[in-house]
PASEBA-1860 file (N, C-alpha, C; in nm, 3 decimals):
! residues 259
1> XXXXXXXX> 0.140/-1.291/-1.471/0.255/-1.266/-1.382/0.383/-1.290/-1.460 ~ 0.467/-1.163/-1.502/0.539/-1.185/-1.576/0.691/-1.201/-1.508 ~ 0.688/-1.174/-1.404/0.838/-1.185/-1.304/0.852/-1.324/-1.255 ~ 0.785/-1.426/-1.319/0.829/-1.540/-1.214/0.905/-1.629/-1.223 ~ 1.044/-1.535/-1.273/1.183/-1.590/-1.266/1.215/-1.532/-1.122 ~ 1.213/-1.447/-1.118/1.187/-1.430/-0.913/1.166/-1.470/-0.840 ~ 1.026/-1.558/-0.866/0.921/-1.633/-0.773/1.023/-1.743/-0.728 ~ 1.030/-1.786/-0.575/1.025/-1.914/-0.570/1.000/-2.019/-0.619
9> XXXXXXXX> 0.900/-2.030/-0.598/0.782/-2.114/-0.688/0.606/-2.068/-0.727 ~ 0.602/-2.112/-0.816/0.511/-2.030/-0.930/0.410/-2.210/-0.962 ~ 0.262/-2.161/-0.937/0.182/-2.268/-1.001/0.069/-2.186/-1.017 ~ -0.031/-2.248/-1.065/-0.188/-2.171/-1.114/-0.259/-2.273/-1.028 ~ -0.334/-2.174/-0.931/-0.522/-2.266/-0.847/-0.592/-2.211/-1.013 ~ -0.649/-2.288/-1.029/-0.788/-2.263/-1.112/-0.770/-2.174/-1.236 ~ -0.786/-2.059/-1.261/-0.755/-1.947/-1.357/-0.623/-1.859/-1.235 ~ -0.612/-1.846/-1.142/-0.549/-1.758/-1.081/-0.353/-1.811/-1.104
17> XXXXXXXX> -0.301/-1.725/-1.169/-0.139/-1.734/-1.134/-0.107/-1.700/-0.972 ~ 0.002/-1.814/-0.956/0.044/-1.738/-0.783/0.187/-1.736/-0.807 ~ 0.210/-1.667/-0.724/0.419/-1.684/-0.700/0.453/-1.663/-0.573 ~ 0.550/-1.665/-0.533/0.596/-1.709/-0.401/0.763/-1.661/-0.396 ~ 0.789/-1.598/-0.284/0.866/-1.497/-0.301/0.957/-1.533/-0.127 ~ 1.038/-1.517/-0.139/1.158/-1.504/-0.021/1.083/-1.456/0.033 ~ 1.088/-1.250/0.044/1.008/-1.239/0.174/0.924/-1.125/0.084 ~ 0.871/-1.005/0.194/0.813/-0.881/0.162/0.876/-0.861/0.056
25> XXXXXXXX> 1.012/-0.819/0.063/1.092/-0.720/-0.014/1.115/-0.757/-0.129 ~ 1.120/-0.863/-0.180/1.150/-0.941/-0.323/1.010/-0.941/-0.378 ~ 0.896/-0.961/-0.270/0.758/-0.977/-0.346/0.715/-0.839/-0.393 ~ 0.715/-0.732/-0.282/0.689/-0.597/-0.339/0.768/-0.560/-0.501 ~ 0.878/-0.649/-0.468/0.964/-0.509/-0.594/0.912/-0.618/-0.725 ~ 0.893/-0.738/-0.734/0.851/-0.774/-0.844/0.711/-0.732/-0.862 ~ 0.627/-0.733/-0.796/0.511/-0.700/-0.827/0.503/-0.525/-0.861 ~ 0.573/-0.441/-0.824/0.631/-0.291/-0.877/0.668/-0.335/-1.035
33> XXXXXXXX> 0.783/-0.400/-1.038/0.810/-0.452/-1.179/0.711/-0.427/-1.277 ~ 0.654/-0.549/-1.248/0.508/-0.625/-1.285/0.403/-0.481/-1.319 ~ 0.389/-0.412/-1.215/0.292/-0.320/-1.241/0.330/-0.178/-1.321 ~ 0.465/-0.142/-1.315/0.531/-0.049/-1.386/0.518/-0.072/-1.511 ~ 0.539/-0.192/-1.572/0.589/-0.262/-1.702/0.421/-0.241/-1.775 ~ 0.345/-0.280/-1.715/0.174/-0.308/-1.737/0.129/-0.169/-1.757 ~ 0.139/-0.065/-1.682/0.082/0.062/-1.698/0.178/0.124/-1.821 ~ 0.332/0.087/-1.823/0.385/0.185/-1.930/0.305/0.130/-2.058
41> XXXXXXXX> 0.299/0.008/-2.097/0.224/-0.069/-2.179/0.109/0.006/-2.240 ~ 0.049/0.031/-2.092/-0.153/0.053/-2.140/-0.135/0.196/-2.193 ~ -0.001/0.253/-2.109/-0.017/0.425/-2.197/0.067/0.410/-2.316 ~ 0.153/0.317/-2.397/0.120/0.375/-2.505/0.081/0.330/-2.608 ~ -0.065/0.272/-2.530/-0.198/0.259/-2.608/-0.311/0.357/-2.611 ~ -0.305/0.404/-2.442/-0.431/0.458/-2.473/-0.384/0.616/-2.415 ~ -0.470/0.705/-2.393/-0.471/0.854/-2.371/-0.477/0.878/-2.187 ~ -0.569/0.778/-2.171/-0.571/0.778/-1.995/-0.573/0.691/-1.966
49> XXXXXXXX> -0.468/0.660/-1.850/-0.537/0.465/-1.804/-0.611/0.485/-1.674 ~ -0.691/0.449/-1.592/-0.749/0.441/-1.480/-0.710/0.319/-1.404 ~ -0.679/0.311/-1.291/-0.633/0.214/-1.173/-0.707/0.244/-1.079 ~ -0.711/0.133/-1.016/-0.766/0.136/-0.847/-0.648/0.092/-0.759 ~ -0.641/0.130/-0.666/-0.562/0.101/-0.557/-0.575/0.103/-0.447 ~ -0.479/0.002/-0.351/-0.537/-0.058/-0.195/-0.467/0.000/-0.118 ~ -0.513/0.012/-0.001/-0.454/0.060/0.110/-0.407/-0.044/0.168 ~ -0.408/-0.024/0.329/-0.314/-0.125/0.420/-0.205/-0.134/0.411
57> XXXXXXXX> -0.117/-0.184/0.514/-0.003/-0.196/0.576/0.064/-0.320/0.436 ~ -0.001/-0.410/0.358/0.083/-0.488/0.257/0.084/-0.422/0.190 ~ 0.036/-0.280/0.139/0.065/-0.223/0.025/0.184/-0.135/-0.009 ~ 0.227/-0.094/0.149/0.278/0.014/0.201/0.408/0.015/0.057 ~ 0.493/-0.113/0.121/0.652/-0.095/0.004/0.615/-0.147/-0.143 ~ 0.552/-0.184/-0.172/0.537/-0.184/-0.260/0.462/-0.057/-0.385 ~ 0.362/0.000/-0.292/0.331/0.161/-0.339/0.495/0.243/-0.364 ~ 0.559/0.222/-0.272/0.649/0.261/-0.238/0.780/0.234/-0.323
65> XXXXXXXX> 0.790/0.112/-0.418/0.889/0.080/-0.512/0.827/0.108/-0.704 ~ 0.712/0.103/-0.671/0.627/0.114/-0.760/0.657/0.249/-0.832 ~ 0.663/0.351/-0.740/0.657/0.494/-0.752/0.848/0.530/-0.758 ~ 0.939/0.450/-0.693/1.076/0.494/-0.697/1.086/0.457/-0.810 ~ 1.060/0.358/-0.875/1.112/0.286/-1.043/1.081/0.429/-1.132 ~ 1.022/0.532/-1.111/0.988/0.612/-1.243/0.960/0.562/-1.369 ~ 0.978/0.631/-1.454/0.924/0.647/-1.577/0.751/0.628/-1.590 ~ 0.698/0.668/-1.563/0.528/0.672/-1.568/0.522/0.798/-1.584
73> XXXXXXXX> 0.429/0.823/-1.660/0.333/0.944/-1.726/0.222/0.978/-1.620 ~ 0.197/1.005/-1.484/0.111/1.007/-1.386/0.007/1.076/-1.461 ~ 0.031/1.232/-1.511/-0.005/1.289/-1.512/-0.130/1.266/-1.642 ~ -0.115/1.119/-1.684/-0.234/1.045/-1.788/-0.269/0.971/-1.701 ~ -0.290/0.925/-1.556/-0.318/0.801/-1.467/-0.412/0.853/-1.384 ~ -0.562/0.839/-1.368/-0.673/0.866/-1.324/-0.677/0.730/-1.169 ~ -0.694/0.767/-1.062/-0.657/0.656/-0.931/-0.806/0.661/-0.911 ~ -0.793/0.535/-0.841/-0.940/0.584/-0.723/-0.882/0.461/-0.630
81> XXXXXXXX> -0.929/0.501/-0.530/-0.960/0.374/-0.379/-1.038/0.301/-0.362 ~ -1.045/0.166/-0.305/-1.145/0.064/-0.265/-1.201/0.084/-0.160 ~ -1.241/0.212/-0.072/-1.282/0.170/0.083/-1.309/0.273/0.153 ~ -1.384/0.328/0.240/-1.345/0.410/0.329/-1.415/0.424/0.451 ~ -1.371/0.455/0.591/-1.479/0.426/0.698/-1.621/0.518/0.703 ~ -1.709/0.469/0.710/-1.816/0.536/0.737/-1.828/0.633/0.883 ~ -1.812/0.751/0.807/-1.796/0.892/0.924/-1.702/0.906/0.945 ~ -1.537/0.880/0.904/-1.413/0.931/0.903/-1.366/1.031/0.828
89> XXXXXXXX> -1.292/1.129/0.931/-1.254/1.249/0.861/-1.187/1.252/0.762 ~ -1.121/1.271/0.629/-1.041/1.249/0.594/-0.890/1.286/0.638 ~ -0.878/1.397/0.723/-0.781/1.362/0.800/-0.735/1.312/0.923 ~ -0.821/1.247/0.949/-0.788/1.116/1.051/-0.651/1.077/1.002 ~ -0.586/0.968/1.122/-0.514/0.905/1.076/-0.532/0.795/1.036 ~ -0.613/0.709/1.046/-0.639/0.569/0.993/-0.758/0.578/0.831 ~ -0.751/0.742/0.779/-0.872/0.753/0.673/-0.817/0.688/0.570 ~ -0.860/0.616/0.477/-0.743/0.610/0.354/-0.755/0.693/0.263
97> XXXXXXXX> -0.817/0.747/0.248/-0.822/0.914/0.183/-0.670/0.971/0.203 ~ -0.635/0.966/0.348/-0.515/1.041/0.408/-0.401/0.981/0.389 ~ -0.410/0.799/0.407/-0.347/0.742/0.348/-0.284/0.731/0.185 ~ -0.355/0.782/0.099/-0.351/0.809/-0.038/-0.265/0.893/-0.021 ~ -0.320/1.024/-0.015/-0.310/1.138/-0.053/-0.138/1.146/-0.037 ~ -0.104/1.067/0.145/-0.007/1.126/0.156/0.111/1.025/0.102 ~ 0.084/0.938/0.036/0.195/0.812/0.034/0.174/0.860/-0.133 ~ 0.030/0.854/-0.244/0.068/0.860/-0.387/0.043/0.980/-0.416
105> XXXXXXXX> -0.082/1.050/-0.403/-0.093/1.150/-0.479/0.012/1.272/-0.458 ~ 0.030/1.317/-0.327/0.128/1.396/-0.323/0.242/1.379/-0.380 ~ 0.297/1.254/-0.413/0.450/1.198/-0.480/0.396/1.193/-0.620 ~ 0.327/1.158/-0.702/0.342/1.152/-0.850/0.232/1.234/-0.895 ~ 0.161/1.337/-0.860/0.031/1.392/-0.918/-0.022/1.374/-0.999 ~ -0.089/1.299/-0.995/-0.164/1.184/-1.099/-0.246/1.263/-1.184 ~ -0.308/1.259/-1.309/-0.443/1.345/-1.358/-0.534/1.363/-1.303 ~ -0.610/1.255/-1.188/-0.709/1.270/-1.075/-0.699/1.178/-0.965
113> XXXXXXXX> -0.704/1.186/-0.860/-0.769/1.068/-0.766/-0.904/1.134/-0.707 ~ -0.940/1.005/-0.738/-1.079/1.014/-0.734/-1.086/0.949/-0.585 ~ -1.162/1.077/-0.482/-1.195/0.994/-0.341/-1.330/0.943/-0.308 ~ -1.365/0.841/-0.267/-1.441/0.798/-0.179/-1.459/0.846/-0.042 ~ -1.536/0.957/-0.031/-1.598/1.050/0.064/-1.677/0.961/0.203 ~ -1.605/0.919/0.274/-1.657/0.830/0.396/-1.753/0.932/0.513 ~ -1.757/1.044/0.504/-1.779/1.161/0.582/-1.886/1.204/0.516 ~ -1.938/1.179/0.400/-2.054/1.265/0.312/-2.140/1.327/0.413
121> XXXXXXXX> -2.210/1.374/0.376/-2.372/1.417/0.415/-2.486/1.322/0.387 ~ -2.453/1.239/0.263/-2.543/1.158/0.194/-2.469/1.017/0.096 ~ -2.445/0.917/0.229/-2.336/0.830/0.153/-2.413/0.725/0.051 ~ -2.539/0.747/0.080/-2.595/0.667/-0.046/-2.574/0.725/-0.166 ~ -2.600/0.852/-0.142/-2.573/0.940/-0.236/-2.400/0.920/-0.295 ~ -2.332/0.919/-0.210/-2.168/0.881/-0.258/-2.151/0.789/-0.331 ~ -2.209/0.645/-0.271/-2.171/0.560/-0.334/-2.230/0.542/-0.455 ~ -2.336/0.626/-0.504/-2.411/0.603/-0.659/-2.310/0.712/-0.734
129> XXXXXXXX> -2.232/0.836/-0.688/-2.155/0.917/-0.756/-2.037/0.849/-0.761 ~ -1.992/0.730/-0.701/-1.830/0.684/-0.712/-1.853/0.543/-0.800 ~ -2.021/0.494/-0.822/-1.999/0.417/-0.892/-1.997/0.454/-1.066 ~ -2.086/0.576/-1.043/-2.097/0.645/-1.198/-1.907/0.684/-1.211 ~ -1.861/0.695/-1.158/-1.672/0.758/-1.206/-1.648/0.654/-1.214 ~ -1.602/0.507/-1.137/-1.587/0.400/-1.206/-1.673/0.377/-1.291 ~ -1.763/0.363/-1.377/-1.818/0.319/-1.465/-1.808/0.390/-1.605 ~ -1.751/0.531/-1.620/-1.750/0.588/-1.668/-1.652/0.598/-1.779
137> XXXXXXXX> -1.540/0.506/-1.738/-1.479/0.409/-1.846/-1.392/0.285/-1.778 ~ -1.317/0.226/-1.891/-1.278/0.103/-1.834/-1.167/0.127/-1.746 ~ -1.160/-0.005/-1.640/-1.065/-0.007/-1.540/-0.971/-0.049/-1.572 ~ -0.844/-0.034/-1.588/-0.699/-0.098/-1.663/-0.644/-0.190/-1.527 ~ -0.634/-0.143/-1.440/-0.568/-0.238/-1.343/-0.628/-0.216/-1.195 ~ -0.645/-0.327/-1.145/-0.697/-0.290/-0.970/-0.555/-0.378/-0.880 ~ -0.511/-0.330/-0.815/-0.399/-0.340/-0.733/-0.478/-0.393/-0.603 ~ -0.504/-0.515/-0.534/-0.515/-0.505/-0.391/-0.458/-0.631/-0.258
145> XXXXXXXX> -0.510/-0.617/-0.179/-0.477/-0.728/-0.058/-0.580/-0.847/-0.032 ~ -0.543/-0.894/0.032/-0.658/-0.997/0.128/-0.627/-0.986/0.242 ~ -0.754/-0.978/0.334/-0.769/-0.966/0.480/-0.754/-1.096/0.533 ~ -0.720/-1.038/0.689/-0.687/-1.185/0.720/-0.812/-1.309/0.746 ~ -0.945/-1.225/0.718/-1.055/-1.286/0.751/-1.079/-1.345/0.577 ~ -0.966/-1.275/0.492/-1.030/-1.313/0.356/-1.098/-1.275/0.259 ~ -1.130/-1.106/0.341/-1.216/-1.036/0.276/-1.114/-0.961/0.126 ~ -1.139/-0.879/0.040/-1.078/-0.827/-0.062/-1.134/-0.710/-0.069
153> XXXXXXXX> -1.122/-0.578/-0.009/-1.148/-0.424/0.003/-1.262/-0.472/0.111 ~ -1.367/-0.409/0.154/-1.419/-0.406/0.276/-1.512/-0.544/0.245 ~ -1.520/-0.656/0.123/-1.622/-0.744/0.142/-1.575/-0.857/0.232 ~ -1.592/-0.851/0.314/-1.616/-0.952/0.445/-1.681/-1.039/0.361 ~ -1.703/-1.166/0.468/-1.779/-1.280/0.460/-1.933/-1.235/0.449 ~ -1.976/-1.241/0.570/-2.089/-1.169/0.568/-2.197/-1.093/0.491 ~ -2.076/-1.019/0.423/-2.119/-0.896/0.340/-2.063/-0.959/0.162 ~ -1.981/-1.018/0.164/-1.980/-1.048/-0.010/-2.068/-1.129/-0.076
161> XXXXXXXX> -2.082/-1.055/-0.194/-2.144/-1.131/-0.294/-2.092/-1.106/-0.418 ~ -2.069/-1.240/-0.503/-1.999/-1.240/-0.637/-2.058/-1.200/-0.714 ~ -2.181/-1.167/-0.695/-2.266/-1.084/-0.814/-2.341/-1.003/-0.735 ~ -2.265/-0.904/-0.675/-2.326/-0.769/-0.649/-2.378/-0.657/-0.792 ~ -2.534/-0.623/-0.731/-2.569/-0.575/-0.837/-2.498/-0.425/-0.816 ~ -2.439/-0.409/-0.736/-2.393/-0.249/-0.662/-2.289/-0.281/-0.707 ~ -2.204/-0.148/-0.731/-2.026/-0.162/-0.748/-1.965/-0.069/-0.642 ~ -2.066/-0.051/-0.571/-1.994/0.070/-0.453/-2.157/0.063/-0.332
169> XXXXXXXX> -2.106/-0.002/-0.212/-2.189/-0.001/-0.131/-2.125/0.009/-0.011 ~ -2.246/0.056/0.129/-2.237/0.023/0.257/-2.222/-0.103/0.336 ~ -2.111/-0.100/0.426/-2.161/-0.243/0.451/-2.106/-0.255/0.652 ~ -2.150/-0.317/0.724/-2.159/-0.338/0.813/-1.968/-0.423/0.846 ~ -1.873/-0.379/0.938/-1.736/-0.462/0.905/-1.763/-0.548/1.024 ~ -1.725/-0.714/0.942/-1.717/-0.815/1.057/-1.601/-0.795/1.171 ~ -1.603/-0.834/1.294/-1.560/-0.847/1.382/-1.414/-0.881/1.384 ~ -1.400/-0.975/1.277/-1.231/-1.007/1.218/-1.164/-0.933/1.220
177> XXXXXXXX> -1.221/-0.841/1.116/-1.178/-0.767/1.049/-1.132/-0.613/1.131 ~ -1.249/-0.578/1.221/-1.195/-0.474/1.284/-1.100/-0.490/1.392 ~ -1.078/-0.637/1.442/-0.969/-0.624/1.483/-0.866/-0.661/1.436 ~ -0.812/-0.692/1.311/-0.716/-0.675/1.211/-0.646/-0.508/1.248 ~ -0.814/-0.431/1.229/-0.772/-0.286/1.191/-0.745/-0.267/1.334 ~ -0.737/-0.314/1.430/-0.651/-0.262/1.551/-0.502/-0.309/1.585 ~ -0.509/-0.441/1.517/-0.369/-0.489/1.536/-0.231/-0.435/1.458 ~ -0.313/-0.360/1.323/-0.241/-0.284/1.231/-0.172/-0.186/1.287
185> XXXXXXXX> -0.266/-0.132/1.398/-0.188/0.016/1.469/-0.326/0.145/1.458 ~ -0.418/0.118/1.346/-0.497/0.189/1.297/-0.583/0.249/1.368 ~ -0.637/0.161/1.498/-0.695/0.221/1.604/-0.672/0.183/1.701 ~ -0.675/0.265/1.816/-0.625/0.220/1.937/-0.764/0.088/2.028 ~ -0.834/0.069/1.997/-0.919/-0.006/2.072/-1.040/-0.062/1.946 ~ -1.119/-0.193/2.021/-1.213/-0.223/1.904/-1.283/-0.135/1.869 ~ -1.340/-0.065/2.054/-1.437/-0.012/2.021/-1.461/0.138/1.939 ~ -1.331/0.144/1.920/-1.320/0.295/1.833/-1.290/0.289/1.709
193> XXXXXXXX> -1.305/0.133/1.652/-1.320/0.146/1.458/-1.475/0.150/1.429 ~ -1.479/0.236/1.366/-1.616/0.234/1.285/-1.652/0.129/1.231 ~ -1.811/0.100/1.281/-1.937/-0.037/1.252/-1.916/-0.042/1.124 ~ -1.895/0.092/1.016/-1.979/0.050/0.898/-1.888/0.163/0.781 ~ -1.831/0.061/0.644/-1.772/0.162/0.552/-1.835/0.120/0.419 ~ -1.751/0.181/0.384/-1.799/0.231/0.216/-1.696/0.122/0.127 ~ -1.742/0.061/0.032/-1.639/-0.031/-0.010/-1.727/-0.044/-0.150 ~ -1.601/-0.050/-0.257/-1.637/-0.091/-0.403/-1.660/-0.320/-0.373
201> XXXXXXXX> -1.741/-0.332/-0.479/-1.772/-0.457/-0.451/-1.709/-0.587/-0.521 ~ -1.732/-0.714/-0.492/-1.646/-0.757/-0.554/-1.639/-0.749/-0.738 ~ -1.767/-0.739/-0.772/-1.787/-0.703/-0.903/-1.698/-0.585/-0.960 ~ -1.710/-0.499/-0.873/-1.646/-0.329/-0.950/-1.487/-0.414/-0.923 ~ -1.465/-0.426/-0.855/-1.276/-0.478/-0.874/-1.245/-0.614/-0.942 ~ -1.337/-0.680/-0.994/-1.301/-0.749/-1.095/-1.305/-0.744/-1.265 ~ -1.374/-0.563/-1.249/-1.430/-0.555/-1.382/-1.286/-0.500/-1.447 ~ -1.135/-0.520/-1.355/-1.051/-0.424/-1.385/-0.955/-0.538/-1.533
209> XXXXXXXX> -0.911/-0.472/-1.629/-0.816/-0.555/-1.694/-0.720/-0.648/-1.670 ~ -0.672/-0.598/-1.559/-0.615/-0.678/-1.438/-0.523/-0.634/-1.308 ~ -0.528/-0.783/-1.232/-0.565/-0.760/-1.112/-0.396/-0.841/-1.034 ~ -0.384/-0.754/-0.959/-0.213/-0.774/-0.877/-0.295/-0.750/-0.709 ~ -0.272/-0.905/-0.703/-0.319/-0.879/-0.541/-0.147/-0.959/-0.455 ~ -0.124/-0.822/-0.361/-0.050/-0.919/-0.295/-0.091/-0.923/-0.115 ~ -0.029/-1.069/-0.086/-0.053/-1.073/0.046/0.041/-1.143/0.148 ~ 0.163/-1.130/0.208/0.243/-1.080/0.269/0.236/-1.147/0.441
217> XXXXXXXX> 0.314/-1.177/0.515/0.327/-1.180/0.608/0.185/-1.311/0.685 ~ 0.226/-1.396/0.776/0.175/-1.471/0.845/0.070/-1.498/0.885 ~ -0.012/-1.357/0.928/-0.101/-1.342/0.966/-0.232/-1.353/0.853 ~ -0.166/-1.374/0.766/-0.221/-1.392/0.623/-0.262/-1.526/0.572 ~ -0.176/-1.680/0.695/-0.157/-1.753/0.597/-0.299/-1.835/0.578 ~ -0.382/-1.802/0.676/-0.497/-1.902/0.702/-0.607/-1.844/0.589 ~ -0.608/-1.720/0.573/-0.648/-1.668/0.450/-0.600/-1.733/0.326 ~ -0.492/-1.764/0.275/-0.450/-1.760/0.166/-0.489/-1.923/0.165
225> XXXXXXXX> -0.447/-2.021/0.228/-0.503/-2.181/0.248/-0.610/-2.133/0.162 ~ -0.711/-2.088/0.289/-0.891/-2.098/0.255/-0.918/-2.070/0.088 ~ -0.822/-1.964/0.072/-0.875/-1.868/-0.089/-0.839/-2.032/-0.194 ~ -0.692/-2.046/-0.167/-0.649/-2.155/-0.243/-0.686/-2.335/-0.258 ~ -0.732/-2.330/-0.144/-0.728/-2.486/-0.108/-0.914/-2.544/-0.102 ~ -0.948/-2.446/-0.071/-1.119/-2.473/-0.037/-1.202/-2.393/-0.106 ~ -1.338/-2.478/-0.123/-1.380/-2.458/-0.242/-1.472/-2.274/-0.235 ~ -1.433/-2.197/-0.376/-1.451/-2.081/-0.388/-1.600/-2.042/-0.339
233> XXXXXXXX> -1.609/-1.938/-0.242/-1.704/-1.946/-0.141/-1.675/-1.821/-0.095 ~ -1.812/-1.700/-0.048/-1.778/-1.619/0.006/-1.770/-1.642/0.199 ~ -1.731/-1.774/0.231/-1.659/-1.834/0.306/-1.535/-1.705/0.323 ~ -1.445/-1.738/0.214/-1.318/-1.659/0.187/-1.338/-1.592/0.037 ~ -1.392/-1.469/0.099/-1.413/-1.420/-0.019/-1.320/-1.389/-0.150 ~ -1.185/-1.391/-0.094/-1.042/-1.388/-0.189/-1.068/-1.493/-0.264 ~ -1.104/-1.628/-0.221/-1.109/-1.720/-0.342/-1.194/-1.702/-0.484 ~ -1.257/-1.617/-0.506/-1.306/-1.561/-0.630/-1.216/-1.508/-0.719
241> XXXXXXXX> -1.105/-1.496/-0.678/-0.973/-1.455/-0.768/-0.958/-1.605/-0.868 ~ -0.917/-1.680/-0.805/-0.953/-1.776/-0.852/-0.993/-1.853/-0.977 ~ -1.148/-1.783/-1.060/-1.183/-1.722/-1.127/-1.164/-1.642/-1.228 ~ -1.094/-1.568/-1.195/-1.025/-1.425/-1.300/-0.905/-1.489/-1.323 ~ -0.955/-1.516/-1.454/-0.777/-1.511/-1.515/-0.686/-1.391/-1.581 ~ -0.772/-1.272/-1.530/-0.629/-1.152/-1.533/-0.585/-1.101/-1.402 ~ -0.631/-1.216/-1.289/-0.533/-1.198/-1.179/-0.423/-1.258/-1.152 ~ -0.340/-1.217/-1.060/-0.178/-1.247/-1.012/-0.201/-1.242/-0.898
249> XXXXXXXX> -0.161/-1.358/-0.794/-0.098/-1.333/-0.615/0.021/-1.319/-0.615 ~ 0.059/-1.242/-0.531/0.166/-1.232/-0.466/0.189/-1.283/-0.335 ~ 0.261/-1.357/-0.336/0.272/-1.429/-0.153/0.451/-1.418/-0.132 ~ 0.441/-1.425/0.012/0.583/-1.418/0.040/0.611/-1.583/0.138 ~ 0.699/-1.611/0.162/0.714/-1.727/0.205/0.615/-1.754/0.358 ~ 0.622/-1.694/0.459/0.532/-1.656/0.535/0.319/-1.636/0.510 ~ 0.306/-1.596/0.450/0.184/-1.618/0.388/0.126/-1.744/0.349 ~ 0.272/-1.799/0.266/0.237/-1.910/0.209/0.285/-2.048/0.260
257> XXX> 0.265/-2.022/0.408/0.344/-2.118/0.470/0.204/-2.267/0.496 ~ 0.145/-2.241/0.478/0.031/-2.311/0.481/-0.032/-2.446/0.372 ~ 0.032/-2.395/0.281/0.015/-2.441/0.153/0.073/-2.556/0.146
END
């Protein structure tokens, strides 16, 4: 975390850097900083860099400052997504397919984004074709959030494991969690989010060079305690960051009100 003359205050849990930020708006644009500075870097080293990137409502301004800063070479930047509902159209409104498409790819036309097909015909079949494209070379950076249940892309409690032998699986969404995804705006009722999505695992998003997770706003803060304060556990599955020392949090004062 190289902005944390910004930070409020800045300490390390375990291997993990954190910083702490006034509010949204100071945390998004340093972590844009942060991630602008990192990708111009990796291109001019290498020929293509590959990223993953998160959806949700914390990603929103910061996708969003990330992409106003310019100077990036998109058109060497290979994307892919962490997630997608099992049996959603991609143009739904809550798909993140649709979400992508219409917030990055349409604004910087990247060399590929690579989707995670939630709608397949054959999602076993998907998820062995999206783990062969991630695998197919290295990951330079994974960008994501924490749920308020703690999860990190669709691994719930329930469902994580730190040594998933899968890097792209099905998984059943805890109860938390789908109503997170109603309080977001995403669906109008519980009973109309989909039981079951498609999610890279915690393994495939840690295999990335590194890792910018931010997490934002209140509803966050009991998450961020658990990840930080109690012992690393797919309890809270965020606390595996922890761990990785080429990750960065981002918290805003609100998030980190707990601490």
């Amino acid at each position: 975390m190289n902005n944390t003359d910004q930070a409020e205050r800045r300490f390390q849990v375990d291997s993990l850097s954190v910083g702490v930020f006034a509010d949204q708006d100071a945390m998004a644009n340093a972590a844009a900083v942060e991630v602008g500075q990192y990708l111009a870097d990796r291109l001019a080293k290498k020929e293509i860099v590959r990223v993953i990137l998160a959806t949700g409502n914390s990603q929103i301004l910061f996708l969003s400052k990330l992409i106003e800063r310019g100077g990036l070479d998109w058109g060497r930047i290979e994307l892919f997504h962490m997630d997608e509902y099992l049996g959603l159209s991609a143009d739904h409104s809550a798909s993140f397919r649709r979400y992508m498409r219409e917030r990055v790819e349409s604004v910087v036309n990247p060399k590929t984004f690579h989707y995670l097909e939630g709608d397949a015909l054959e999602p076993l079949d998907e998820c062995e074709r999206y783990s062969g494209l991630l695998r197919a070379g290295e990951i330079d950076l994974c960008c994501l959030g924490v749920g308020e249940n703690g999860h990190i892309a669709f691994n719930d409690p329930p469902v994580a494991d730190f040594e998933d032998p899968h890097w792209v699986k099905i998984v059943k969404l805890d109860n938390a969690c789908k109503v997170q995804q109603v309080g977001e705006g995403h669906f109008p009722s519980l009973e109309s989010v989909p039981s079951y999505a498609l999610t890279l695992t915690i393994p495939a998003l840690c295999s990335a060079g590194k890792m910018v997770c931010l997490s934002p706003e209140t509803r966050k803060s009991q998450a961020i305690k658990d990840a930080l304060q109690n012992p690393v556990s797919t309890n809270c599955p965020a606390s595996f960051l922890r761990t990785q020392a080429q990750a960065g949090l981002y918290l805003d004062r609100d998030s980190s009100s707990l601490l």
